[in-house]
TORRO-765572 format. One record per residue (C-alpha): residue in one letter; chain; x, y, z negated. Coordinates in Angstrom, 2 decimals. Example, Ala and Ser with C-alpha at 12.3 -4.5 7.8 and 13.67 -1.06 7.14 Angstrom:
// TORRO-765572
resn|chain|px|py|pz
A|A|12.30|-4.50|-7.80
S|A|13.67|-1.06|-7.14
***
This chain:
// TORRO-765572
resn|chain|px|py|pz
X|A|19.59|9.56|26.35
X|A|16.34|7.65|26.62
X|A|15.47|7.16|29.97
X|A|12.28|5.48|30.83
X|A|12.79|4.35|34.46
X|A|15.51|2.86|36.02
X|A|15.16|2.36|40.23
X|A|17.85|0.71|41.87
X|A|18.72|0.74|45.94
X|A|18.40|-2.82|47.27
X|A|21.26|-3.33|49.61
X|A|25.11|-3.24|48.71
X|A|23.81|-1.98|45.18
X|A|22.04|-4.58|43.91
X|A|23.13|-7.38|46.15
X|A|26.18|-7.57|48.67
X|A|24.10|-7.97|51.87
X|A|26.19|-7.77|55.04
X|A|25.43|-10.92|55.96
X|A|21.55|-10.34|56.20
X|A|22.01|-6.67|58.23
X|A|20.44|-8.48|61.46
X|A|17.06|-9.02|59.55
X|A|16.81|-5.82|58.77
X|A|15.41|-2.83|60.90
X|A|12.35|-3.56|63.40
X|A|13.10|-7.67|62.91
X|A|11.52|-6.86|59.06
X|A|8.80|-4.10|59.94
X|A|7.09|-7.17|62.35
X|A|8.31|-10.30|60.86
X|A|8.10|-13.22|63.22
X|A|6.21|-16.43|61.70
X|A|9.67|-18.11|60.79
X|A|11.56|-14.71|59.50
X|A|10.96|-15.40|55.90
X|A|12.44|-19.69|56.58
X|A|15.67|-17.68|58.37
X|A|16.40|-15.41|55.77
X|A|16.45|-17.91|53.24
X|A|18.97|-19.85|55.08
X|A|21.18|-16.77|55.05
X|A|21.25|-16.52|51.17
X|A|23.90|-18.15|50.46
X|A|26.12|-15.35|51.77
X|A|24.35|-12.79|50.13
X|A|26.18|-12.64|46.60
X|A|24.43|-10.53|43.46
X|A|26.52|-7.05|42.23
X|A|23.72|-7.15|39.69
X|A|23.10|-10.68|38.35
X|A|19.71|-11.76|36.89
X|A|21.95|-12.07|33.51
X|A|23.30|-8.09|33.55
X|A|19.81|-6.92|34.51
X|A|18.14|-9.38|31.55
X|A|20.38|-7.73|29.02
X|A|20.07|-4.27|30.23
X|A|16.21|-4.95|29.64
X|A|16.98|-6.56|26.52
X|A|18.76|-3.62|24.87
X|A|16.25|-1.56|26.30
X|A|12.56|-3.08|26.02
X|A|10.84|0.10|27.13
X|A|12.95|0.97|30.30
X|A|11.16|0.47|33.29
X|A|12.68|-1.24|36.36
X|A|11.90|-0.60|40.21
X|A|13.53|-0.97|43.21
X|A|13.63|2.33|46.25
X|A|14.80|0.90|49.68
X|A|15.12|1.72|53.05
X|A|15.18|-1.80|54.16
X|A|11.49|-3.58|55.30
X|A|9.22|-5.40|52.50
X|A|9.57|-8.89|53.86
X|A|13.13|-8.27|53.43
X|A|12.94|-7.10|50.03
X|A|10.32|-9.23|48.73
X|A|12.34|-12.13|50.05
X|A|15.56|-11.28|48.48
X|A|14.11|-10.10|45.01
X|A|12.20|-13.48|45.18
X|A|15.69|-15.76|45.46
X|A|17.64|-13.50|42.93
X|A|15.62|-12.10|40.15
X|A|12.95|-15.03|40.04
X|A|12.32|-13.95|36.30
X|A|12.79|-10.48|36.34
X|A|9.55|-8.12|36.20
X|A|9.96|-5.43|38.50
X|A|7.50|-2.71|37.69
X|A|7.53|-1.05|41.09
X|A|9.56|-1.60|44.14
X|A|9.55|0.87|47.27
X|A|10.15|-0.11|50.66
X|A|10.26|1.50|53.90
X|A|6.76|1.35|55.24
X|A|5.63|2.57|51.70
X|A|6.85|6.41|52.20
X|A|6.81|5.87|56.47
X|A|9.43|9.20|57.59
X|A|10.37|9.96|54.15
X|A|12.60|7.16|53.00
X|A|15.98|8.38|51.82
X|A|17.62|10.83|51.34
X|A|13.71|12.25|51.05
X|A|12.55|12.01|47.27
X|A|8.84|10.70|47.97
X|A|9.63|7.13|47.02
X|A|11.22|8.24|43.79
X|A|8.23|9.78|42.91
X|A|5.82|7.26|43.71
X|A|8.03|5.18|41.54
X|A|7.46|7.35|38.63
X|A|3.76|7.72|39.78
X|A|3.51|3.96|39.66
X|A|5.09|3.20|36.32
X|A|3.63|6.79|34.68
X|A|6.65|8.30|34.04
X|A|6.05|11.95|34.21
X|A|9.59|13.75|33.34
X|A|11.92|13.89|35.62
X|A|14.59|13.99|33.46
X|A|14.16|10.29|32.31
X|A|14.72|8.77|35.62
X|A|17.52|7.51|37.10
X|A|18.77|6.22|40.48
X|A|21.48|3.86|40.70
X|A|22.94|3.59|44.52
X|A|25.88|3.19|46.74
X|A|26.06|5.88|49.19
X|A|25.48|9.82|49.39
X|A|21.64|9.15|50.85
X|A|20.95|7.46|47.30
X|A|22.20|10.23|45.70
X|A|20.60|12.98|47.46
X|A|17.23|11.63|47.21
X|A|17.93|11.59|43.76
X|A|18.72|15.30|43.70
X|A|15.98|16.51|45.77
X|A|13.79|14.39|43.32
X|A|15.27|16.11|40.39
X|A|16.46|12.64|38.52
X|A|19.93|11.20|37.68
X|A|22.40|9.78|39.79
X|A|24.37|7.04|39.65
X|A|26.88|5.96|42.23
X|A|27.93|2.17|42.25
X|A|31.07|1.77|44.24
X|A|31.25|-1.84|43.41
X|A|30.11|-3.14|47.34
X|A|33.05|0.01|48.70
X|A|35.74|-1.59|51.38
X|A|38.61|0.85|52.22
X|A|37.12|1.79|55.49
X|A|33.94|2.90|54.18
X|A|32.56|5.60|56.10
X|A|30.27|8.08|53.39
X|A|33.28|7.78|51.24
X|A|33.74|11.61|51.48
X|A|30.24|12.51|52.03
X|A|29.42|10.59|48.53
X|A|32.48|11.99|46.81
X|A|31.06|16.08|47.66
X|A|28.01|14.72|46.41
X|A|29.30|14.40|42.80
X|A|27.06|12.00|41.36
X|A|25.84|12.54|37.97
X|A|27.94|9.15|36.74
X|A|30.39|7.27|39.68
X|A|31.76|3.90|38.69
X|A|33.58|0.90|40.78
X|A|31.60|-2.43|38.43
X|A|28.67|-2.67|37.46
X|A|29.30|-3.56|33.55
X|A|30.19|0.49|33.24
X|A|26.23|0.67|34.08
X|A|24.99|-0.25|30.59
X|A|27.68|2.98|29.12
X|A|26.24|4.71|31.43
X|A|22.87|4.68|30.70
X|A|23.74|4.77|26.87
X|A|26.02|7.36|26.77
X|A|25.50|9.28|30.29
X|A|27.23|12.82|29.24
X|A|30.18|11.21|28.80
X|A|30.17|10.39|32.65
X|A|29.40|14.57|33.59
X|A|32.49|16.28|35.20
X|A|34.06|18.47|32.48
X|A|32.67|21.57|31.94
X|A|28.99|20.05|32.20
X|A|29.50|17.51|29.66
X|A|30.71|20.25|27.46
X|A|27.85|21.83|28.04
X|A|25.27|18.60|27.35
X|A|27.23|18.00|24.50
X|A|27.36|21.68|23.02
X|A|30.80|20.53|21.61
X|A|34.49|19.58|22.46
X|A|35.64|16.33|23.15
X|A|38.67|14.13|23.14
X|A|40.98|13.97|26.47
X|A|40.47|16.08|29.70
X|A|37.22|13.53|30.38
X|A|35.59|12.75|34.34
X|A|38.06|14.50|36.92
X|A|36.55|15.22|40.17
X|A|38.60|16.32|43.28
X|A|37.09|17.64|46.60
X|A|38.60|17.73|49.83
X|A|37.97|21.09|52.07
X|A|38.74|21.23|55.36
X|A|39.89|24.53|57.70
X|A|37.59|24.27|60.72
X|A|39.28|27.02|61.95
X|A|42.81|27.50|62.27
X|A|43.29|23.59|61.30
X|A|45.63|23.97|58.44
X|A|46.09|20.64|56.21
X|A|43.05|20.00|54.30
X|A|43.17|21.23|50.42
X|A|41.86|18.98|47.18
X|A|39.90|21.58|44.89
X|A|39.40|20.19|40.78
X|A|35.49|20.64|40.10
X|A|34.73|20.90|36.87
X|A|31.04|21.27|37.26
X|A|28.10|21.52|39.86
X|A|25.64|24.15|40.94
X|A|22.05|23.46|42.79
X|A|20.85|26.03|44.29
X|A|17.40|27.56|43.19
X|A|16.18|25.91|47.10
X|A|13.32|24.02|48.09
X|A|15.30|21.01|48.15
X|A|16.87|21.23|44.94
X|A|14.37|23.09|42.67
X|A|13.81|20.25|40.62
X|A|16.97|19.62|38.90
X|A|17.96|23.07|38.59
X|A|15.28|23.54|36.76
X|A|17.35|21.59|33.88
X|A|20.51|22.06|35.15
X|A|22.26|24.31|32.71
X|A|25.49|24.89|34.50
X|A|23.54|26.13|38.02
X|A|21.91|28.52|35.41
X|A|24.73|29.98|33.58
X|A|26.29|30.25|37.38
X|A|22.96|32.35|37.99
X|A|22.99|34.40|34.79
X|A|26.92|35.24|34.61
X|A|26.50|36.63|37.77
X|A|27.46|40.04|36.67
X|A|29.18|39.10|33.33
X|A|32.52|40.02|32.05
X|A|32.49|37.67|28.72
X|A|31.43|33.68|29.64
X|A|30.39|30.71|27.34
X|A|33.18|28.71|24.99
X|A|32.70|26.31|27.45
X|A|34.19|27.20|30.40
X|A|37.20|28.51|28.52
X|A|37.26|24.65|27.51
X|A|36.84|23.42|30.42
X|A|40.29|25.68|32.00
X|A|42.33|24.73|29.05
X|A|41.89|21.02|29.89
X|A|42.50|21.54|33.44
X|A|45.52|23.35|32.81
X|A|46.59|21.00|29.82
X|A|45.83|18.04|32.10
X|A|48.82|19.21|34.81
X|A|52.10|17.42|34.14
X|A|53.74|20.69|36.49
X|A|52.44|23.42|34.11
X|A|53.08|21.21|30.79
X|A|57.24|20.07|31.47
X|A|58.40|23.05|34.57
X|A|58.96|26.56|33.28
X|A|56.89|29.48|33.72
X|A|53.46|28.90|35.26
X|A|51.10|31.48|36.72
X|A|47.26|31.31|36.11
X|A|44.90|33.51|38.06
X|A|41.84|33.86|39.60
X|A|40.18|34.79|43.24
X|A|39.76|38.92|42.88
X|A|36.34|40.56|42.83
X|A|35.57|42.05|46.22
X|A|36.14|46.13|46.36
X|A|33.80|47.73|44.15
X|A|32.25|44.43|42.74
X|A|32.09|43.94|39.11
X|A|35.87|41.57|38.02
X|A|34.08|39.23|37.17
X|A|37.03|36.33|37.11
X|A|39.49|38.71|35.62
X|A|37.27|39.26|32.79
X|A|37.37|35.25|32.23
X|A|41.16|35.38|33.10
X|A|41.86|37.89|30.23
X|A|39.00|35.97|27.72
X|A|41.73|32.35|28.81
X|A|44.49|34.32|27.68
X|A|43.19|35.19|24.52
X|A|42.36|32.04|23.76
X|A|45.59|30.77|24.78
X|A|47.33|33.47|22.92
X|A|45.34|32.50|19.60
X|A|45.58|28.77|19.93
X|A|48.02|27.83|22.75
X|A|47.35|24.88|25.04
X|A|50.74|23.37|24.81
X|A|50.58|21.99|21.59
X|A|51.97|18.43|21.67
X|A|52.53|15.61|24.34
X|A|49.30|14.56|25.72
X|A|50.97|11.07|25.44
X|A|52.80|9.19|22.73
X|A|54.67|7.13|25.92
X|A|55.81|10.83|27.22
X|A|57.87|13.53|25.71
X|A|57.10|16.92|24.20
X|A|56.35|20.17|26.78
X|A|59.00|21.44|27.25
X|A|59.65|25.52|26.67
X|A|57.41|26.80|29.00
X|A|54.78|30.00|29.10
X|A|51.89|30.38|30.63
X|A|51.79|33.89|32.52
X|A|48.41|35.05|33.10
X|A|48.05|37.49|36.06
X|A|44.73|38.98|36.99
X|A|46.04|40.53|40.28
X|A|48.13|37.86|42.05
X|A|45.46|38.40|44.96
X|A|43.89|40.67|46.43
X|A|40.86|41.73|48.83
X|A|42.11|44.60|52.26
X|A|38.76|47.09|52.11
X|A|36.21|45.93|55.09
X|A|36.16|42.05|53.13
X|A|32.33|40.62|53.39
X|A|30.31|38.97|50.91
X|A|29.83|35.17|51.89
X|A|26.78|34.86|50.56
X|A|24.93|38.49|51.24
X|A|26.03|38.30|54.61
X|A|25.58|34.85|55.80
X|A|28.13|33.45|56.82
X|A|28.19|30.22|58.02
X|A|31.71|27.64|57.74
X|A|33.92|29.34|60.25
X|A|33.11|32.59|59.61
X|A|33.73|32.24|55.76
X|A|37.23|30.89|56.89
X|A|37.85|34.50|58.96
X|A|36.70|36.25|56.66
X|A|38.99|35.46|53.69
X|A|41.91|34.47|55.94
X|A|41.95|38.18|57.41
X|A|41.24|40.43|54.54
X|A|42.61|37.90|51.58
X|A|46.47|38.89|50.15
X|A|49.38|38.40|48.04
X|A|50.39|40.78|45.73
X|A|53.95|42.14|46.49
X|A|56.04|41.03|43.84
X|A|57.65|37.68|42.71
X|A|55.74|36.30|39.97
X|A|54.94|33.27|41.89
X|A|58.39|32.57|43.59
X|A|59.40|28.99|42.52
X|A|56.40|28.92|40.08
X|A|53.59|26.74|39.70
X|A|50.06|28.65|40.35
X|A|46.36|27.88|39.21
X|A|43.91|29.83|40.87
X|A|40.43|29.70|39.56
X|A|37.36|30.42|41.38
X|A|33.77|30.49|39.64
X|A|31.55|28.71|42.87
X|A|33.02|26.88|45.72
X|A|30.90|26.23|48.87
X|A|32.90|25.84|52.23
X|A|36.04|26.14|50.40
X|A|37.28|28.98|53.21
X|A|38.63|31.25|49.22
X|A|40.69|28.67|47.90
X|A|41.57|27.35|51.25
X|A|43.21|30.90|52.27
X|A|44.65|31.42|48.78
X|A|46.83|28.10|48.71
X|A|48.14|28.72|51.87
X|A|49.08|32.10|51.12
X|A|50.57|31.23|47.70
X|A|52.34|28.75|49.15
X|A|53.65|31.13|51.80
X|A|54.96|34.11|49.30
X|A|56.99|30.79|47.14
X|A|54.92|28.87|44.85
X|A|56.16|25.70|43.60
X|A|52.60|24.14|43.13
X|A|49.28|25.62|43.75
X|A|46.80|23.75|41.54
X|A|43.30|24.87|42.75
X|A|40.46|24.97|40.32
X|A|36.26|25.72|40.46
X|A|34.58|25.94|37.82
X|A|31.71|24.49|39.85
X|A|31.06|22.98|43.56
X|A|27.87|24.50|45.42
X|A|25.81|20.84|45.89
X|A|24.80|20.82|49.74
X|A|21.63|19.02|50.70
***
């Protein structure tokens, strides 16, 4: 990938600055005459994530990649801190707070006026490295990359959840995985979108992305859902990077399709062949949230098309492992009609429901079929777009409730809220 512009956020990114929070905030919009003589004194707690060194070979590598800085935090802050820890480093732009006044994160404006300032024009060769779910949605709404930089994370961190529904484009814990990430940034995609990128298969299951989702109604135990893409919606907000967002438009054009892309038959087989349940226990059930009465079955049409494909080359092949044994005799039972919709289920989407009402919705009119297929059995259920997570929610519990061993849940992407 050759990006031209790399921005970076300022605090806990860059530097480890918890120590220097108090001259932040209104103390740094009006500096008092001896604010810049205080901070200094401070620095010595302040300890680089990024050191001058990383960044100098970063730019070595990569003579023609811009550098810039987007912050919230004040410009005599910034300007201070750059000044003690990247003495030598050109910085061709850096954004502060009073230079997009109301529209700092997670509003896009100072990632533009980044590009603005160094002339990059495509959006696509931008990327902003950060540390929490504001970094990341400014990149969004912006249309750029994202990078998320756990390395500054303590346990109790509070956007830990709020950054991990974000999905970041690449999400790493040191900064050394940076320079991969900027060289080889596909290979940091969840599944089915680097698949996608790539246009071919590659080795292992690759980034595996769980989201939590919550029932805000009847306050059943929270479920983890595998992702193995994103969608942006065609919004205001997010208009920019669907625009190149492949995955939000195959979501768009499959809408009414009953035979999908290599790739998200791929993408299934690796989530499947990634479960140590389905690949040493038995017989294993596979299927899919139903199509709504009279709605075109959509999901059973890519249940059947991940059967064939099993059928013709099955998934169970070998041990994933040298250190662990073979699979052991198992088959894979693929069952279109393990759930079901009562007549008088809503759309979600055409009808508008909000969080709660999604919940009601499926939990009232969603079913088990009668029979016992899934009795002792571990289950996959597949779903094409999650959003509130109300489907998959409602079809775990109910699985679980007719006898499943295991109920795996799987989208093949998560709808990206702004």
């Amino acid at each position: 990938m050759n990006f031209q512009l790399l921005l970076f956020d300022l605090d806990n990114t860059l530097l480890r600055t918890d120590a220097v929070e108090q001259f932040r905030g209104n103390l740094g919009l009006n500096p008092p005459p001896n604010y810049v003589h205080e901070l200094t004194a401070q620095l010595a707690h302040v300890v680089p994530i990024y050191t001058y060194g990383m960044l100098h070979n970063i730019h070595t590598k990569y003579p023609q990649l811009k550098f810039g800085v987007f912050t919230r935090s004040p410009r005599a802050y910034t300007n201070t801190l750059l000044r003690a820890f990247y003495p030598k480093l050109p910085w061709d732009t850096v954004i502060c707070f009073e230079d997009v006044p109301g529209r700092t994160k997670p509003h896009p404006d100072g990632i533009w006026m980044a590009m603005q300032a160094t002339e990059v024009k495509d959006i696509r060769q931008v990327v902003m490295v950060g540390d929490n779910s504001k970094d990341i949605m400014a990149a969004y709404r912006a249309g750029v990359w994202a990078f998320l930089d756990r390395t500054s994370w303590t346990a109790d961190n509070k956007d830990k959840w709020r950054s991990n529904d974000s999905i970041a484009d690449a999400d790493f814990r040191q900064p050394e995985t940076l320079l991969d990430a900027l060289e080889n940034p596909s290979a940091h995609l969840p599944c089915l979108e680097r698949l996608v990128y790539e246009g071919k298969d590659f080795e292992g299951h690759g980034r595996r992305i769980e989201v939590r989702h919550f029932d805000n109604v009847d306050r059943r135990p929270f479920v983890k859902v595998e992702v193995l893409g994103r969608r942006f919606k065609k919004c205001d907000e997010f208009q920019h990077r669907s625009s190149w967002h492949i995955v939000s438009q195959q979501i768009v054009a499959l809408k009414e399709a009953q035979v999908f892309p290599w790739e998200w038959i791929f993408a299934l087989r690796k989530a499947i062949r990634s479960d140590m349940n389905f690949m040493f226990q038995g017989h294993n059930v596979v299927t899919v949230i139903p199509s709504k009465p009279g709605q075109t079955p959509r999901l059973e049409s890519l249940l059947m098309q991940l059967a064939a494909s099993h059928a013709e080359n099955p998934i169970f092949k070998a041990s994933p492992s040298p250190f662990l044994p073979p699979p052991g005799p198992n088959k894979l039972l693929f069952v279109p009609d393990q759930l079901f919709y009562l007549n008088g289920v809503k759309s979600n989407s055409r009808d508008h429901l909000d969080g709660p009402a999604r919940m009601i919705n499926v939990r009232d009119h969603l079913r088990v079929n009668a029979n016992r297929l899934v009795t002792g059995r571990n289950v996959m259920v597949i779903d094409d777009v999650t959003t509130s997570g109300a489907t998959l929610l409602n079809a775990h519990h109910y699985l679980m409730a007719a006898g499943a061993r295991t109920v795996k849940l799987v989208s093949m992407t998560q709808a990206i809220s702004p």
